[in-house]
C-alpha positions as CSV (number, residue, x, y, z in Angstrom):
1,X,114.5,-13.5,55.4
2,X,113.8,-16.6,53.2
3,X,110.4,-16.5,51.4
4,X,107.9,-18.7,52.8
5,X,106.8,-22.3,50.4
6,X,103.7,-19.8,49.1
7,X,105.8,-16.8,48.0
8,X,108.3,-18.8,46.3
9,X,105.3,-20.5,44.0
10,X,103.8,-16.8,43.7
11,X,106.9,-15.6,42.6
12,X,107.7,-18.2,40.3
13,X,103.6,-18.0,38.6
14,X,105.1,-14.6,38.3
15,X,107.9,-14.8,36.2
16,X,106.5,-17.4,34.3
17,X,103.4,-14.8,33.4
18,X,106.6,-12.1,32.3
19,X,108.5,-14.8,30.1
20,X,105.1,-15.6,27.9
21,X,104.3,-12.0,27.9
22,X,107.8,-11.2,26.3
23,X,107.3,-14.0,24.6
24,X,104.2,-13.2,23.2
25,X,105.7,-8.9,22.7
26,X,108.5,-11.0,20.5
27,X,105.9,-12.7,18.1
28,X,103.8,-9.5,17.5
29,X,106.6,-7.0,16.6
30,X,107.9,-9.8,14.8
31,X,104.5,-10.4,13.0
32,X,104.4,-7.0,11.9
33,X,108.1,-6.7,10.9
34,X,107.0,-9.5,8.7
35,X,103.7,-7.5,7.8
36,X,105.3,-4.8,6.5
37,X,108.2,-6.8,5.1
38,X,105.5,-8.8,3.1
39,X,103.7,-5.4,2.1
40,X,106.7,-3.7,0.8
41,X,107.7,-7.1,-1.2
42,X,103.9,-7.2,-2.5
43,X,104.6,-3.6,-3.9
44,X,108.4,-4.5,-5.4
45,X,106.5,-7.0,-6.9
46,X,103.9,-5.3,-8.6
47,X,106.0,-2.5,-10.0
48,X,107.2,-3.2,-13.9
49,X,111.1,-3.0,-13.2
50,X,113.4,-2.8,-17.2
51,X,116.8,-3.1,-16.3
52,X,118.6,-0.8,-19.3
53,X,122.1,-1.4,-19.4
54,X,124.4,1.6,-20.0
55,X,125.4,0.3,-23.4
56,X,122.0,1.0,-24.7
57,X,122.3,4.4,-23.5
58,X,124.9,5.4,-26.0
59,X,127.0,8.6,-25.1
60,X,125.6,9.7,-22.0
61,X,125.9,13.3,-21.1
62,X,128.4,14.4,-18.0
63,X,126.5,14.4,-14.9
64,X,127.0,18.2,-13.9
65,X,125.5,18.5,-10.7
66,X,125.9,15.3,-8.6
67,X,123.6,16.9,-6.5
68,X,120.8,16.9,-8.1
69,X,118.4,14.3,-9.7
70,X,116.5,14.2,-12.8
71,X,113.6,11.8,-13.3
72,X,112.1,11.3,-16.7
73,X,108.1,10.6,-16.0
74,X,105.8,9.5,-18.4
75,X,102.1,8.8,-18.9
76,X,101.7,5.8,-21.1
77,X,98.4,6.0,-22.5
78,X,98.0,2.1,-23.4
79,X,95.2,-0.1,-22.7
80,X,97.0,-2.7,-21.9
81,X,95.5,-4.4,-18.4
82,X,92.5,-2.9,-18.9
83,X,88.9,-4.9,-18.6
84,X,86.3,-4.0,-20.3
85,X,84.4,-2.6,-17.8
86,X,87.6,-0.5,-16.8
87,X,87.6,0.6,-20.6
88,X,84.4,2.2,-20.7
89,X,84.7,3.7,-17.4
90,X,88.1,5.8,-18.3
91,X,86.4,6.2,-21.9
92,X,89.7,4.7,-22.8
93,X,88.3,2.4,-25.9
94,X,90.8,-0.9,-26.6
95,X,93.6,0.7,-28.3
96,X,96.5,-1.2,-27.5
97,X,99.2,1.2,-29.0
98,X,101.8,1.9,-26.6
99,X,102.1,5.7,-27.0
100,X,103.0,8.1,-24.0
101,X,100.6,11.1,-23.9
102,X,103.0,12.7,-20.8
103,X,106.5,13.5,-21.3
104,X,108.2,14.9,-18.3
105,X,111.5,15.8,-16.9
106,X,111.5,16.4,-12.9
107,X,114.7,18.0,-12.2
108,X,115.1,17.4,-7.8
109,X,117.6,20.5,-7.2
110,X,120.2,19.4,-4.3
111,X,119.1,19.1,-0.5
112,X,115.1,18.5,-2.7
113,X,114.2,22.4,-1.7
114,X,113.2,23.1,-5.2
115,X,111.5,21.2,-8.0
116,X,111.3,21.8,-11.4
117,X,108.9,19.9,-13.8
118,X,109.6,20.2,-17.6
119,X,106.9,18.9,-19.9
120,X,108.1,17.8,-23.3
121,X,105.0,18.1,-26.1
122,X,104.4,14.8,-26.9
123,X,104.1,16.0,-30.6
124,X,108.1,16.9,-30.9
125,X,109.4,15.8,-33.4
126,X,113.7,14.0,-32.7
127,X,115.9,12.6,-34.3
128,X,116.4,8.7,-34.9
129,X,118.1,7.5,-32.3
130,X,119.8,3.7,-32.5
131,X,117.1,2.0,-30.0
132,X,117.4,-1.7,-28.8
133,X,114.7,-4.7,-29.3
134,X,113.5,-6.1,-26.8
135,X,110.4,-7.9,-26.0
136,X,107.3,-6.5,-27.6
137,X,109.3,-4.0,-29.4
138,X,111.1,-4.1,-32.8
139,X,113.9,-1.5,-31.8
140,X,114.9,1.5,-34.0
141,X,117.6,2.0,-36.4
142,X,119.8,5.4,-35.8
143,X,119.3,8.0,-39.3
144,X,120.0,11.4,-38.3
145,X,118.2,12.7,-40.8
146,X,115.1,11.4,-40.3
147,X,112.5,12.4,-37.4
148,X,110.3,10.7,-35.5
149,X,107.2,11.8,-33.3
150,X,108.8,11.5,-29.3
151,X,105.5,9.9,-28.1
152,X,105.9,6.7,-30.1
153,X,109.4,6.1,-29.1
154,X,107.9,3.6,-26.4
155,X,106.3,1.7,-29.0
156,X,109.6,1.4,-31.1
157,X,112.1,0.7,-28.3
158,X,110.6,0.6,-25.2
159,X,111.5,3.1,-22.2
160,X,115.8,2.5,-22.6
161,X,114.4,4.1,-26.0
162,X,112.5,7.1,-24.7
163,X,115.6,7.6,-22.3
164,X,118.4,7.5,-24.5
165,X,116.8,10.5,-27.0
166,X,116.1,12.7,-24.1
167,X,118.9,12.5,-22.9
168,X,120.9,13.1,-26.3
169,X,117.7,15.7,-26.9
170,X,118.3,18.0,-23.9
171,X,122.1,17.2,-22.8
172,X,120.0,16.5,-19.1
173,X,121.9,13.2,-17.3
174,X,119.0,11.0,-16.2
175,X,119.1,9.3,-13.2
176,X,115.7,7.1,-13.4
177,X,112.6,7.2,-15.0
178,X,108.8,6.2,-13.9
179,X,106.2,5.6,-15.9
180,X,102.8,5.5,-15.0
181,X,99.5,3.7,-16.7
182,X,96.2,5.5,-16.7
183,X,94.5,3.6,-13.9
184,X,97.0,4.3,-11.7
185,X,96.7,8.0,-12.3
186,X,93.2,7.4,-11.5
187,X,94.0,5.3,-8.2
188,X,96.8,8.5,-6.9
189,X,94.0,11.4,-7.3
190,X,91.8,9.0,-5.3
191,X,94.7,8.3,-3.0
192,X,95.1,12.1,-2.9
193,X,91.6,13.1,-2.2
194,X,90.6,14.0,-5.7
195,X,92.0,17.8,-7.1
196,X,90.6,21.2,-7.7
197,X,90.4,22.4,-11.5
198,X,88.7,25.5,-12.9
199,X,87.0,25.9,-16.0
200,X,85.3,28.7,-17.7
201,X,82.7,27.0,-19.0
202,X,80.7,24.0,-19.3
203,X,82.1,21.3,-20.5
204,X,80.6,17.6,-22.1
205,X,83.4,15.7,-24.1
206,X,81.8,12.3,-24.6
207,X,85.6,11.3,-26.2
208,X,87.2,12.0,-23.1
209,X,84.1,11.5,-20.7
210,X,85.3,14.9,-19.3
211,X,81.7,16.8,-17.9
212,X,82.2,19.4,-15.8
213,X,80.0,23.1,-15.2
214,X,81.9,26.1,-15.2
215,X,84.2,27.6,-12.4
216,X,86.2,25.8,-9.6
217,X,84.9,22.6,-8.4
218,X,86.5,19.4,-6.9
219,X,87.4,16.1,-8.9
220,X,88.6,12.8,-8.7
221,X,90.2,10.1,-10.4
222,X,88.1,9.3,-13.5
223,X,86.9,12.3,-13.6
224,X,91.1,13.7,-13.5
225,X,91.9,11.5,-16.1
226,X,89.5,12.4,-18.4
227,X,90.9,16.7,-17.9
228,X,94.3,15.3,-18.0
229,X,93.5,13.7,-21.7
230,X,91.0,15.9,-22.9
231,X,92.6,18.0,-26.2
232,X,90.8,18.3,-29.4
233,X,87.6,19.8,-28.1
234,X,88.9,22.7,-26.0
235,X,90.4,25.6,-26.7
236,X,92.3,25.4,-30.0
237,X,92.8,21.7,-30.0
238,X,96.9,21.6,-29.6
239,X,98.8,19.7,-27.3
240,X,100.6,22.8,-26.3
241,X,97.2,23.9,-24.6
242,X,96.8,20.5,-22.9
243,X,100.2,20.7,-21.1
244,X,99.2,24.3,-20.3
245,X,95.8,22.7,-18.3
246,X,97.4,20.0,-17.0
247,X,100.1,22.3,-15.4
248,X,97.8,24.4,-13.6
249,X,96.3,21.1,-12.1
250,X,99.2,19.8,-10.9
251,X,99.4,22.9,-9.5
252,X,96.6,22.5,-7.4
253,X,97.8,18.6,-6.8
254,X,101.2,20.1,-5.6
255,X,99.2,22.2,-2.6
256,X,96.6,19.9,-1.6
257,X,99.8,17.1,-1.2
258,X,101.7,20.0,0.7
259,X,98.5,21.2,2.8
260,X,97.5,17.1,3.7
261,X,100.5,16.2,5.6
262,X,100.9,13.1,3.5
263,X,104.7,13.7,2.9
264,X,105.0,13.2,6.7
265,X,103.9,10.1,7.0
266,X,105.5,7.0,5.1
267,X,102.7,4.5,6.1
268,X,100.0,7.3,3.8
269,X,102.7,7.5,1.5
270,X,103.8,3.7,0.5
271,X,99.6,3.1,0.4
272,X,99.9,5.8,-2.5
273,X,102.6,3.9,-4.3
274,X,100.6,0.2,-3.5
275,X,98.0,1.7,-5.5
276,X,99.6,3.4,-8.1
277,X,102.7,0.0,-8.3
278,X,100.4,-2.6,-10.7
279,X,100.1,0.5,-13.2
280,X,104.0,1.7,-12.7
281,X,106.8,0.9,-14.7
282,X,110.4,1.9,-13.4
283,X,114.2,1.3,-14.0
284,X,116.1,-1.3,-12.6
285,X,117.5,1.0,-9.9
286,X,114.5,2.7,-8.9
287,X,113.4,0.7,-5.4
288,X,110.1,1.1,-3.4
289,X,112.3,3.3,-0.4
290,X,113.8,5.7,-3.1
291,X,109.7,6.3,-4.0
292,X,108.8,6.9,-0.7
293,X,112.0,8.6,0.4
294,X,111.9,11.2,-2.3
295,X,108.3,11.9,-1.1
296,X,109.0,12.6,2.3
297,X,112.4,14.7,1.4
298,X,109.5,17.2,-0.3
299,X,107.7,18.0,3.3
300,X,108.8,21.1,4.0
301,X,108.7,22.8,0.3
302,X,106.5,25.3,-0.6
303,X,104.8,25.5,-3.5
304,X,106.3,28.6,-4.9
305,X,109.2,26.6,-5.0
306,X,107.8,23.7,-6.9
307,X,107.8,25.4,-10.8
308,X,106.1,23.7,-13.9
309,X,107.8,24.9,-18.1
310,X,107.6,23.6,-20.9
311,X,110.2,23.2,-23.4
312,X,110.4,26.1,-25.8
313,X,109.2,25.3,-29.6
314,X,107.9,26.5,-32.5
315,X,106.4,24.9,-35.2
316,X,107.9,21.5,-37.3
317,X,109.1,23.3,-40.3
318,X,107.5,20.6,-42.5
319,X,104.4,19.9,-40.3
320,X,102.7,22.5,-38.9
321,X,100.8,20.7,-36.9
322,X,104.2,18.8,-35.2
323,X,106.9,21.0,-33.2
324,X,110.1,21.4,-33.2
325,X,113.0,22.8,-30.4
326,X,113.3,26.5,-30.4
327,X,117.0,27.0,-30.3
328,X,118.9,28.9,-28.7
329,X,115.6,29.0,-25.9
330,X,115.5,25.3,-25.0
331,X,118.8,25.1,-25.1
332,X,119.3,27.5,-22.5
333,X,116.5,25.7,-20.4
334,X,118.2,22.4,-20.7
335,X,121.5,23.9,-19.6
336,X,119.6,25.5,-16.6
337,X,118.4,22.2,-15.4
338,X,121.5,20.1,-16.3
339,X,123.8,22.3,-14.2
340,X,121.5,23.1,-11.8
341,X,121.8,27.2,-12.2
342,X,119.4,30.0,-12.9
343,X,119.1,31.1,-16.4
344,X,118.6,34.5,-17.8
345,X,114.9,35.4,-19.5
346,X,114.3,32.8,-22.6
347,X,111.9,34.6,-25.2
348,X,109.7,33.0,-26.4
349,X,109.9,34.5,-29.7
350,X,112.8,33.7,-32.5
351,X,115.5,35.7,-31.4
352,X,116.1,38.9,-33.2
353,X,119.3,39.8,-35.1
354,X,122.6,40.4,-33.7
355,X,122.8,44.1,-32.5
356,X,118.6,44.5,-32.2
357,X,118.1,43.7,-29.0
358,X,117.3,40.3,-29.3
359,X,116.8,37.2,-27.1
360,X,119.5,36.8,-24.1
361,X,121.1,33.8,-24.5
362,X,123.0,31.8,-21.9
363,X,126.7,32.2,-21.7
364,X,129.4,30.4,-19.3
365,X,133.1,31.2,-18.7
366,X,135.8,31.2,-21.6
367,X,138.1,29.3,-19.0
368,X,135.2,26.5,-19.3
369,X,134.8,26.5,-22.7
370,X,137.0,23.4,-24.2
371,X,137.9,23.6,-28.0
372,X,139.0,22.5,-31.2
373,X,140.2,25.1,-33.8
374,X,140.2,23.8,-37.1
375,X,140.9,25.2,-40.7
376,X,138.2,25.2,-43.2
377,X,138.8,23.7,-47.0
378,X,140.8,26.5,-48.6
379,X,142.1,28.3,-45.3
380,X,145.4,27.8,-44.2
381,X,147.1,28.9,-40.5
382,X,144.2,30.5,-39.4
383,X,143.7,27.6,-37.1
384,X,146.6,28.3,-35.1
385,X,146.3,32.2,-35.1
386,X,142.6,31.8,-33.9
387,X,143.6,29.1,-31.0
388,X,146.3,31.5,-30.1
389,X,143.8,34.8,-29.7
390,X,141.0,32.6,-27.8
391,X,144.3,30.9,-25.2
392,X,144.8,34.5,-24.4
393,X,141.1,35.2,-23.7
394,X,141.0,32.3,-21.2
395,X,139.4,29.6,-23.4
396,X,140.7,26.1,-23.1
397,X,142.1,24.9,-26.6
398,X,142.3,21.2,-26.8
399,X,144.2,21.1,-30.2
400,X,144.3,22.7,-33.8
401,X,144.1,21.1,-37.5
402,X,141.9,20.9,-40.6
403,X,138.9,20.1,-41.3
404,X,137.7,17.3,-43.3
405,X,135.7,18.6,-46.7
406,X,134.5,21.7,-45.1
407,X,133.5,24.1,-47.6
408,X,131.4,27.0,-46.1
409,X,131.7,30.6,-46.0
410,X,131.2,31.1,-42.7
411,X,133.2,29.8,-39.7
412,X,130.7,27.4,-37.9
413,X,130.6,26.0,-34.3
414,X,129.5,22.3,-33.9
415,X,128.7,20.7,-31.1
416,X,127.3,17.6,-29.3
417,X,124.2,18.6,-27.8
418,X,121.6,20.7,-25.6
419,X,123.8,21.0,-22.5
420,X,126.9,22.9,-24.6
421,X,124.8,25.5,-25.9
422,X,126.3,28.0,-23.2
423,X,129.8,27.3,-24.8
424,X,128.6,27.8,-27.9
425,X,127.3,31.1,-27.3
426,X,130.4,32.1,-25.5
427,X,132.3,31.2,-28.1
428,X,130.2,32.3,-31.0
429,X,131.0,36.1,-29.3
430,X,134.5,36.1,-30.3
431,X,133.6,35.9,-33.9
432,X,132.3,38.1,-36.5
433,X,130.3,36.1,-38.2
434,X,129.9,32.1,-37.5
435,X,126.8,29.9,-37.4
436,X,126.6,26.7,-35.2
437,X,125.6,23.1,-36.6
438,X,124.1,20.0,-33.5
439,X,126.3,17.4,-34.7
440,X,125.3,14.0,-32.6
441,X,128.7,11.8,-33.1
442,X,131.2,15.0,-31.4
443,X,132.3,14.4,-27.4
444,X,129.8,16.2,-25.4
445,X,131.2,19.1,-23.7
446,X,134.2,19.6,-26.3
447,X,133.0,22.3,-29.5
448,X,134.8,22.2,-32.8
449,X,135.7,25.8,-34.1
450,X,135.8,25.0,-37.8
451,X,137.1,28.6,-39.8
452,X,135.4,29.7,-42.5
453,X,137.0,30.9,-46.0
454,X,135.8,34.6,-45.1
455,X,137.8,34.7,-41.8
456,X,139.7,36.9,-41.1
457,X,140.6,37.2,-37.1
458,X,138.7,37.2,-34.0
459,X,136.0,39.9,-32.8
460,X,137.1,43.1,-31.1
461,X,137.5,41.5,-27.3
462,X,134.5,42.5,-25.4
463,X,135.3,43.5,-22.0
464,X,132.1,41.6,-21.1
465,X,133.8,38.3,-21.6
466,X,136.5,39.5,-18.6
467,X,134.0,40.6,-16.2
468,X,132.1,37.1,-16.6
469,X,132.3,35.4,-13.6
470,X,133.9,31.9,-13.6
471,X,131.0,30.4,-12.5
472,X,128.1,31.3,-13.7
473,X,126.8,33.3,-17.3
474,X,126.5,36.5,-18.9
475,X,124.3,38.2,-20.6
476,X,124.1,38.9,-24.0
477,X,122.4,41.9,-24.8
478,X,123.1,45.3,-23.8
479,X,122.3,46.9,-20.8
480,X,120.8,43.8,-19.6
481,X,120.6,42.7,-15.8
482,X,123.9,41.5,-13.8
483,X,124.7,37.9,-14.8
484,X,122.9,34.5,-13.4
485,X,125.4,32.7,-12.1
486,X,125.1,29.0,-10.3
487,X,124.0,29.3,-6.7
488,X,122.2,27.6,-3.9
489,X,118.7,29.3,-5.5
490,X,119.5,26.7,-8.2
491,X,116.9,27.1,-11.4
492,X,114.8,29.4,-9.4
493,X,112.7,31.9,-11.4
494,X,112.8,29.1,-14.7
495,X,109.1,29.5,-15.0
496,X,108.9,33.2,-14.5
497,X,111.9,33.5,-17.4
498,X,110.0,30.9,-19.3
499,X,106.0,31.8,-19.5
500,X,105.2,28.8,-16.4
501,X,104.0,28.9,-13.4
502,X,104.8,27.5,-10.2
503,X,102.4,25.0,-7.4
504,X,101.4,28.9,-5.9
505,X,99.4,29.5,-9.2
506,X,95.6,30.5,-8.6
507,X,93.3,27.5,-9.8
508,X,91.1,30.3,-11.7
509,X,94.5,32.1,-13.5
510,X,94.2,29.2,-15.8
511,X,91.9,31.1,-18.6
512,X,94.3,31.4,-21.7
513,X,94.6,27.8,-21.4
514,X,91.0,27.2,-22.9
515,X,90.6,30.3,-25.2
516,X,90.3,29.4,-28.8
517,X,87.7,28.3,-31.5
518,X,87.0,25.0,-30.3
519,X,85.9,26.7,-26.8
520,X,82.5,28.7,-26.4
């Protein structure tokens, strides 16, 4: 039946209504595909981006486990930015040194199920690293026997700097880094809905602007920033004790992030970066969606999983109030995170004589173990005799020769850096007396055997060394507990082996972190 003159113009009012309504659906989704387009571009933008070319990198460590992702995060404690009135209110004053006061390493293990965060104390003490100029920064000439305090590396060589020495520090491949200005700490604890901390007692640091009563109470931003910094008067001043604090608040951080439901919602989580992006300074490679992405990959961890350590030192032989790297313990825990695999328990002691029951130290397979056998001054065809004995035991002999004006008594291992430290102890088991040397300019993950003059054959093969799984670590003390080996648990336990904690911590377990003469 054909429509009557009225239903034809009713139909055609009708479809002229539909077109302008798509129409009009077109220009709003479009609008706010353009919103948020805009938004994210306002954020890129904000965000200090430093390309560092590889070159400036030097010798990178291997990149053991692919699957994995370590991101070096710092605190920069400059005043750079800062108004006046945003001085006084963070109790900052106008120093305009560009010093980091954080030193982090957070080490994502694969499928981002676990998270380890390893706090470097800014008062280490490194070797001179060759460090770029670049604009604002002089650059640093390499002297391997001379040290430098890690927090002022930013100031000498800007972040590439900072980068390069942990890297060649810990052996730990680096895949980004983030660092992060005071008021955009102070804009993220807002963000976050301020943070629980505990203290003992009372506390009025008119340096810091920290003012808090005693027991568990509920902060935000200026008042965070002013517990993250406070140090000299609590406790017994050290920056050790600091790190400690600040742990057991990003403990409390960790489950009130976990608890909010933040993580599962991108729109919450890209307003946290807006606010933090003005105060952030990243890599080249490090977008906006990798921010945001790697917070909502966390949204189903727990915090038992999430696990705070701090390198293990001792003090600066020639400053007591400096540190220095406890070896073989923090070279064990940069193995752990570097290859992504659980490490066996680091004292946190020196490590007792051979035979006494000392510190177990962290071990791999002969069959990964790649070496050099070489003779020392004065000893002649021990090289080959030695490269033959360890070839039998499974070790993986790149070559023999001698050694160029080597002169000691003992036979000594070198090697590269952190990260070969389990090849070194493997290796320093088959002998019966050998020391080992960090020499910078060697291959990292080759080892140079160098015989001493009193050598006279390897050790008495331990049948140890045989049972040792090819891929994971022994022990090296008797009786001690069946091997760590790498597995899908990853680094779990680090802290326990280590004296941490993890995010599960109680807020009021924090005590030994404020006990000392400068406390009440």
């Amino acid at each position: 039946m054909r429509p009557t003159r009225g239903g034809a113009r009713r139909e055609g009012k009708r479809r002229h209504v539909l077109r302008w309504i798509a129409v009009a659906a077109v220009v709003i989704l479009a609008s706010g595909t353009l919103a948020a387009y805009l938004k994210y571009r306002a954020v890129y933008d904000s965000i200090t981006r430093v390309t560092v070319p590889g070159s400036e990198l030097g010798k990178r460590p291997p990149d053991f486990s692919t699957a994995s992702e370590n991101i070096l995060v710092y605190g920069n404690d400059s005043r750079k930015g800062l108004d006046k009135h945003q001085q006084v209110l963070l109790h900052t004053g106008s120093d305009q040194t560009d010093n980091t006061d954080t030193i982090m390493v957070i080490h994502l293990s694969p499928g981002h199920h676990e998270v380890t965060v390893m706090s470097i104390p800014r008062d280490t003490m490194v070797p001179m690293y060759e460090c770029d100029s670049g604009r604002g920064y002089a650059g640093q000439l390499a002297d391997p026997n001379s040290y430098v305090q890690i927090n002022s590396l930013l100031q000498a060589g800007g972040p590439g700097c900072l980068w390069k020495t942990v890297e060649q520090l810990t052996g730990i491949y680096i895949n980004h880094f983030i660092g992060i200005g005071m008021l955009g700490f102070v804009k993220v604890v807002n963000d976050l809905g301020g943070v629980n901390v505990c203290v003992p007692f009372k506390v009025n640091d008119p340096v810091s602007g920290l003012n808090l009563k005693s027991g568990e109470q509920h902060i935000t931003g200026i008042q965070a920033l002013a517990f993250w910094r406070t140090r000299e008067a609590m406790g017994d001043g050290s920056d050790l004790q600091r790190i400690q604090r600040d742990q057991f608040m990003s403990a409390q951080v960790v489950k009130g992030v976990l608890h909010s439901g933040l993580l599962s919602n991108p729109i919450r989580l890209l307003s946290v970066v807006s606010d933090a992006a003005a105060s952030m300074t990243t890599d080249a490679g490090m977008t906006v969606s990798d921010l945001v992405g790697i917070g909502q990959s966390f949204r189903s961890l727990a915090g038992q999983n999430v696990q705070f350590v701090t390198v293990p030192n001792e003090p600066w032989r020639q400053n007591a109030n400096r540190v220095q790297l406890m070896q073989p313990q923090a070279g064990q825990v940069f193995a752990a995170i570097a290859r992504d695999m659980t490490v066996p328990k680091v004292s946190t002691t020196p490590p007792a004589s051979a035979g006494s029951g000392g510190a177990q130290v962290l071990t791999t397979s002969p069959g990964k173990v790649k070496v050099e056998v070489l003779n020392g001054s004065g000893v002649t065809r021990a090289a080959s005799e030695a490269a033959a004995g360890l070839t039998s035991r499974g070790f993986d002999v790149t070559g023999t020769g001698d050694a160029p004006n080597f002169a000691y008594t003992k036979s000594v291992i070198e090697y590269s850096t952190a990260a070969d430290m389990p090849a070194v102890n493997t290796l320093m088991k088959q002998l019966t007396d050998a020391t080992s040397l960090q020499v910078s300019t060697l291959a990292p993950g080759t080892v140079d055997l160098i015989l001493g003059s009193d050598f006279t054959g390897l050790a008495p093969q331990s049948p140890q060394v045989n049972a040792t799984p090819s891929t994971g670590s022994s022990q090296a003390s008797a009786g001690a507990s069946p091997s760590a080996s790498a597995s899908a648990s990853g680094v779990a336990g680090l802290a326990q082996s280590t004296g941490g904690i993890t995010a599960a911590a109680a807020c009021t377990a924090d005590g030994s972190a404020f006990s000392g003469p400068l406390s009440p």
